[in-house]
Structures are given as structure tokens and as C-alpha cells.
N, C-alpha and C positions, 0 to 999 in steps of 0.2 A: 044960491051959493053953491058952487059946484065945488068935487073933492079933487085934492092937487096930491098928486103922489109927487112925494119929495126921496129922487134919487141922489144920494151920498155917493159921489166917484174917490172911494179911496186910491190914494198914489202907490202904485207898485214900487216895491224898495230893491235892491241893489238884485240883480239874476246871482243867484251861487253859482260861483264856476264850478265847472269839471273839470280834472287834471282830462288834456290830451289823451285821446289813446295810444298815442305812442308812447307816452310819458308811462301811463299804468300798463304796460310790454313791458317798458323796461324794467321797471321796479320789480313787476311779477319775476322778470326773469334775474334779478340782481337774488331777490329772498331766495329762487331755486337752487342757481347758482353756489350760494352759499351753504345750504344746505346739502345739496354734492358735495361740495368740497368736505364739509366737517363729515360725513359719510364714510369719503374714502379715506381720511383722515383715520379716522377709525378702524377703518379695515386693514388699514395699515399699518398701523401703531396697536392695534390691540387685538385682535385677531391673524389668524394666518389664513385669511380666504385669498388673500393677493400675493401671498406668498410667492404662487406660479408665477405672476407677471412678474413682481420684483425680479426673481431670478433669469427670465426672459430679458431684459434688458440688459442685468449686469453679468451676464453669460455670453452673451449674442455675438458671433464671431467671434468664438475663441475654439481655438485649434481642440478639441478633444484627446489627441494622440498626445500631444506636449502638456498641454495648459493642464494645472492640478498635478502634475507628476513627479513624484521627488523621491531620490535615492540617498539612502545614508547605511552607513556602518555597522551591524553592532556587535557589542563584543561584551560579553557577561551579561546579566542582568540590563533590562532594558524597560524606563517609565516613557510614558508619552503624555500629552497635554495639548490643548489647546489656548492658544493667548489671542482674546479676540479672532478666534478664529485660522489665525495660524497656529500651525504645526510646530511642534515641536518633539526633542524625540534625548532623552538622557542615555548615558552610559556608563559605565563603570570609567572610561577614556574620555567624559566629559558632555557634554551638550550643543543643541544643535535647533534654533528656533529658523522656520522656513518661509519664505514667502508664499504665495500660490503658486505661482510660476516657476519653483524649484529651486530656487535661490539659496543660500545662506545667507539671512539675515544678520546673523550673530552667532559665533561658538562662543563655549565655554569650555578652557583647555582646564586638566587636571584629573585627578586621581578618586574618584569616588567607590566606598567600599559598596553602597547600597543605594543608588540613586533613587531621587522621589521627586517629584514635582507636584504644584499646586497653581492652579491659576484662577481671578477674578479679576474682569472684564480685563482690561489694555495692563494688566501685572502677570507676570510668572516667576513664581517661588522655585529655586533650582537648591534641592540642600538635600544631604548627607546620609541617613538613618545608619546611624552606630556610628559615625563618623561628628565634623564639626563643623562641615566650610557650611555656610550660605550664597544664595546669589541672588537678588534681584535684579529683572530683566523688566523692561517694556516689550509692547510690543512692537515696537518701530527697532527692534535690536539694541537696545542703551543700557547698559550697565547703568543700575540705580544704586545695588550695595553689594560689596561681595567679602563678607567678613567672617570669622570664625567665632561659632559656641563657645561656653565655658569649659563646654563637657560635651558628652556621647549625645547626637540628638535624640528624643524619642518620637517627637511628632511637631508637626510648625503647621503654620495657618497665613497665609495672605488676603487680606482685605481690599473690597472695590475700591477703595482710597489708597493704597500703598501700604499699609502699617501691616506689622510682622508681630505671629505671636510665636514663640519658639518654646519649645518642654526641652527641657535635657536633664541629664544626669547632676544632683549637684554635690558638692563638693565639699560642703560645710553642713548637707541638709539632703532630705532624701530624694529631694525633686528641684528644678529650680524651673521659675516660670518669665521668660523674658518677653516685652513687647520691643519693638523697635519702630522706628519712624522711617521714612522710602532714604533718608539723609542719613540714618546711622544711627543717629539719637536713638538710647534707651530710654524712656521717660515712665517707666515704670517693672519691676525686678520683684518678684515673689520669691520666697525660696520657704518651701514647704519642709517644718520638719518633724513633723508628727504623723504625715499620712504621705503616702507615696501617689504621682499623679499620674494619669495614664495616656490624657489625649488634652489637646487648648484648643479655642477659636476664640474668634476674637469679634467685633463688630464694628460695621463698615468704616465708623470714622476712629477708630482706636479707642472710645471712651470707656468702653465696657469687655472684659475678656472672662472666658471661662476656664474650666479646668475637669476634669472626672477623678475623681479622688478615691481613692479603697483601702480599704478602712475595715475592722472587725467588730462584731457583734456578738457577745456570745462564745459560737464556737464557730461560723460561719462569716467569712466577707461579706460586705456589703460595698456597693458602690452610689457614689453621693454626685451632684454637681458644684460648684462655685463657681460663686459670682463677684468676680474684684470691678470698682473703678477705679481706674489707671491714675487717677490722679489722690487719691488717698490709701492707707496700708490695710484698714480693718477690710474684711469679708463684709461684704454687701448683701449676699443673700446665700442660702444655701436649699440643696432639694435632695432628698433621698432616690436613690433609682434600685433598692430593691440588692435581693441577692442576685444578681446576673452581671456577665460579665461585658461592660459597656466598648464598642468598638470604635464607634466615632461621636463628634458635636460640630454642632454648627449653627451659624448664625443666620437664620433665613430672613430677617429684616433686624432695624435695630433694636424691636422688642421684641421678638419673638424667635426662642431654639428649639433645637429637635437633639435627640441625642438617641441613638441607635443602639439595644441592646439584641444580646443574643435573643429573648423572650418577644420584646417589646420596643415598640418607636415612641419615645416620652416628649410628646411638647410642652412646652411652658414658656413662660415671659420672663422679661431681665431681671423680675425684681422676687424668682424663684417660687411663682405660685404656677401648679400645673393647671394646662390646659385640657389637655386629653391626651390617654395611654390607649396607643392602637395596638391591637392585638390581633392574632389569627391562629384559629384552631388548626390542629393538626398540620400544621408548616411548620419550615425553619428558614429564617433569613438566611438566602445564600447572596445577596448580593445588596449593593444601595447606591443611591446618587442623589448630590447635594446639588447640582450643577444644574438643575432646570430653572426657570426665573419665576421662584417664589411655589415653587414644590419639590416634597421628596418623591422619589421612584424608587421602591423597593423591588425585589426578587425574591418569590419564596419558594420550596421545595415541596412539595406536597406531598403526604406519607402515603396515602392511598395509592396503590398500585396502578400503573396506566392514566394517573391524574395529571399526568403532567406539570409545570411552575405556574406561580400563576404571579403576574404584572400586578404591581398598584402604584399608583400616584394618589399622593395625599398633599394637598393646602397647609399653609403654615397653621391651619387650627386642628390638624388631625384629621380631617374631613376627604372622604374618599372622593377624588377627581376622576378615576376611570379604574376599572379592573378590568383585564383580560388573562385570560387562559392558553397556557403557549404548551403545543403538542410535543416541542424541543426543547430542551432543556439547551437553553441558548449560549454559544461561544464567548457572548462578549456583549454589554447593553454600555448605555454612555443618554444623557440628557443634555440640553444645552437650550437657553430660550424657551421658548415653547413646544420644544421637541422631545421625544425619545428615539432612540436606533436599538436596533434588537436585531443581532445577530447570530444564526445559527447556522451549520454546516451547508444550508439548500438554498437559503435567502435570506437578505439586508431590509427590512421593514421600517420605515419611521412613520409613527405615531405621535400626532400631538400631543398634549398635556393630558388631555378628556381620554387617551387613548382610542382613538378612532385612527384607524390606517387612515394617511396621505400618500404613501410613494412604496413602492416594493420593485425589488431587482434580484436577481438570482445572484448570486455569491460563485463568484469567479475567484478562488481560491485567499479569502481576508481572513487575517486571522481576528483582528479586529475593527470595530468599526464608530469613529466618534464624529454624532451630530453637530451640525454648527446653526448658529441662531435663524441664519436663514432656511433651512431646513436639507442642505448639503450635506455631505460628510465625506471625512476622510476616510478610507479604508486601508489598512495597513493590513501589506503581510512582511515575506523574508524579506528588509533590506527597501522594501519598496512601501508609499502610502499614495494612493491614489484617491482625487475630487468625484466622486460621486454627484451630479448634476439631474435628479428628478425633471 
């Protein structure tokens, strides 16, 4: 009996394909592809590394000597502003919002004792101080409201959405606190008569407004915040600020303010619980800006001799974004986006948010100088402002 090896031929089943190698090219390069883009996307939108090139394309042949250059009037007391970027420039004789290119967009004829201006994003607040008229403007030159207070302004606020917060003198009460809508509409009217108020802002969609209140303790003042919604009368929240005397507020997102004292930068939330009280030894606030996107930039004086100011940018939580040490006590500073411009007698420096220099030019006789989102600026002296192009 011989032995039989018994071979089993199993069936091979289906071969697994391979996608093409051109197929896996393409896909490889569709995922890279995408990946660039959401990149530059980013670099775009949320940094200023491409800032240069932005500006490289939407500069690119344009006359230097004309382009950016614009002449106006002044006559008494003179505010300036930027609305989206354009130029604008008040007067005791009225106002005057510019194109780039030198244009009059829009005047504003009339008689102002103290002109002030206020702008957020495509809005500019044109109004009075001691005075009554108001004016909202766009920025494409449109008259949105041009109406008068009840009373003497003391301080007004415009919001990224249109809506108006106006303090003036009142009449029946020792403060009056108006909101307005870009149409006219009042849809909400404080009138304080137990505590006199000193400054308002408002938040971006109108829901929420504030106020600085001062008020007595004892034998010394005190100053407080409030917090109304516009849409009911009682006080919503309230926050002490101490004996010091408060100079401005503001709205840095929809929950989150700052309010600026002589002492102290006090952040807190809408519903009046503080965040953080920024402090600095041996300085004094000489200056501030609300205007950078989603920081403050302060100005301090420094007492030590030869210590020259020294720069801070703070986060809407109080948190130090950058400090720098300026050897000049500088002419004139201004924020916008993710910028700051620092002006002093020798040169025009812009700095981003972190404070880190981007662009420096010697100062060809400005008296001031205001950054624009893309990191440009205007420079104004007598009569003239001129585009700054890093």
C-alpha cells in the first residue's frame, strides 16, 4: 500500500484592487491643497504675517504723490476719526468724511461748540460736547441720523451695529441716559436722579448699556458702574470703582468692559462681577485706546526720572499682551485691528497687538498719526493727512 499525499488546491478569491497611482496623486494633493488653503486662510484672517502682501496687491500702482493725500480746513478746535478706514476730520464749521483718494465723501454743514467724533466699524458718531446736534454717518457718506439731545451732551458712544448711547444734561434729573437706534428710534431713556453720571457705552447690538456714576461715601466720592437692559427700567447690575476719578467705558465684546480710571484699568462682565483690576506702580495713565480689535492700549508716564512711558496692551481679561518702553514720550498713539502707531517727534512706528515692531518711518513733520486695520495709517499735520503705506 503506498502513501498518497492529497494536495487541496484552494480557489484564489477576488485580487484587492489599488486605487491608480494617479488617483493616490491626486487625492494626496487635493488633502495638501486644502490644507494651504485653510493655512493661508489663517494667516489671513487671524494674524498679520501677510499683512505685506495684502497691502502689495491693494496698493500696487497707485500714484504715491496723489493717492492717500487730502486737504481740509480747520478752524477752532479740530477731532479726527477713522470710519472703516476712512478719514474723517470735525470742526467747529462742521465735518468732513474722505475717501482715499482725496475726495469728499460727505460734509457735515453747521455750527459745533466742541466737536467729537466716535467710530465702530462702517458707523461714525459726529456730535456736540456742551452742545446738542448729533449725526450719524456711514461709511460710504449716508446720513443715517442727524438729530438733537435733550440737553448739553456729556459723552455719546456708537456701536458696530448702529445704535447710539448719548449722556447729557437732564432736565427733570441730574443726568439723562438716551439709547437710539441708526433710524431714530429711542427704545430705551434712563434719567438718573439720585447720582450724576459721567461717561455711557453701550454694547454692540444695543441690548446692554452702561453708565459711570458718582456718588458719595462718607466724606469722599466714590465712582460706581451700571448696568441697564434696554429693554426693562430696574438696574441690572452694579460695580464699585473705588475713590478715583473714572475717565472712560467701554464695550470690548458683548460681555465683557473695561473702564479706565485715573489709578486703574477695571475689567469685568455685563452681569457686574470683576474680572481683573490692572494696576502699575509708580506711573500714571497719560493716555488709552479702545479702538484695537478686542484690546486695550494704554499709555503710562513713568515717575523715575529718565524712565521714559512705557506701552501696554491688555486682553479683554486684563492680561498683558505686550509691553514696551518708549525713550519719547510720544505725540500722539492711535490702535485699530491688530495694530498700534506711536508717534513721536523723530518717527511713526506701528506695532502689533503683542507689541512687536512691523513698520517704522521717520516723521516728516505729523502731528498725528492713526493706524488702519490693514496696518497703513493716516498721518495728519496743518490742514493736510497723508496714507502712510509700509
Amino acid at each position: 500500500m503506498s502513501d498518497k499525499t492529497k494536495i487541496e488546491i484552494v480557489p484564489e478569491g477576488p485580487e484587492e484592487k489599488k486605487p491608480p497611482v494617479k488617483k493616490r496623486w491626486l487625492l494626496f494633493g487635493g488633502i495638501f491643497l486644502l490644507v494651504l488653503l485653510l493655512l493661508v486662510w489663517f494667516l489671513l484672517s487671524g494674524t498679520t504675517s501677510l499683512d505685506g502682501l495684502k497691502r502689495f496687491f491693494r496698493y500696487f500702482g497707485k500714484d504715491d504723490k496723489q493717492y492717500g493725500t487730502l486737504q481740509f480746513e480747520t478752524y477752532g478746535s479740530c477731532s479726527y476719526a477713522l470710519a472703516d478706514g476712512r478719514f474723517a476730520v470735525a470742526t467747529q464749521s462742521g465735518a468732513t468724511l474722505f475717501s482715499e483718494s482725496g475726495s469728499a465723501l460727505c460734509r457735515v454743514q453747521g455750527s459745533f461748540l466742541n466737536p467729537a467724533m466716535k467710530s465702530a466699524g462702517e458707523y461714525l458718531l459726529v456730535y456736540d460736547i456742551g452742545g446738542t446736534r448729533l449725526v450719524l454717518l456711514n461709511a460710504e457718506g449716508e446720513t443715517l441720523l442727524d438729530t438733537t439731545a435733550s440737553a448739553a451732551i456729556y459723552d455719546a458712544e456708537v456701536s458696530p451695529e448702529g445704535y447710539l448711547s448719548v449722556l447729557c444734561e437732564g432736565t427733570d434729573c441730574r443726568a439723562q441716559l438716551t439709547v437710539y437706534s441708526k433710524t431714530g428710534a429711542t427704545p430705551y431713556i434712563r434719567r438718573a436722579k439720585t447720582s450724576y453720571l459721567s461717561a455711557c457705552a453701550l454694547s454692540p447690538d444695543g441690548s446692554l448699556a452702561a453708565a459711570v456714576t458718582l456718588g458719595q461715601q462718607d466724606i469722599q466720592f466714590v465712582s460706581a458702574v451700571q448696568l441697564y437692559q434696554t429693554d426693562a427700567e430696574d438696574v441690572a447690575a452694579e460695580l464699585s470703582l473705588g475713590a478715583q476719578t473714572v475717565y472712560d467705558l467701554r464695550f470690548l465684546s458683548r460681555q465683557r468692559l473695561c473702564a479706565v480710571g485715573e489709578d486703574s484699568l477695571v475689567f469685568f462682565d455685563a452681569g457686574g462681577s470683576l474680572v481683573r483690576e490692572y494696576t502699575v506702580d509708580d506711573a500714571l495713565i497719560a493716555g488709552f485706546s479702545f479702538d484695537g480689535d478686542g484690546f486695550v492700549t494704554v499709555l503710562y508716564d513713568q515717575f523715575e526720572a529718565g524712565a521714559g512711558s512705557r506701552l501696554v496692551t491688555l486682553d479683554e481679561n486684563g492680561e498683558e499682551l505686550g509691553t514696551v518702553t518708549l525713550a519719547q514720550t510720544p505725540m500722539h498713539f492711535s490702535a485699530c485691528g491688530s495694530y498700534v502707531a506711536v508717534l513721536t517727534d523723530q518717527a511713526l512706528t506701528v506695532y502689533d497687538s503683542s507689541l512687536a515692531v512691523r513698520n517704522r518711518t521717520d516723521n516728516s513733520g505729523y502731528l498725528k498719526a492713526f493706524v488702519r486695520a490693514d496696518g497703513t495709517a493716516m498721518c495728519v499735520s496743518s490742514g493736510e493727512a497723508t496714507l502712510y503705506i509700509p
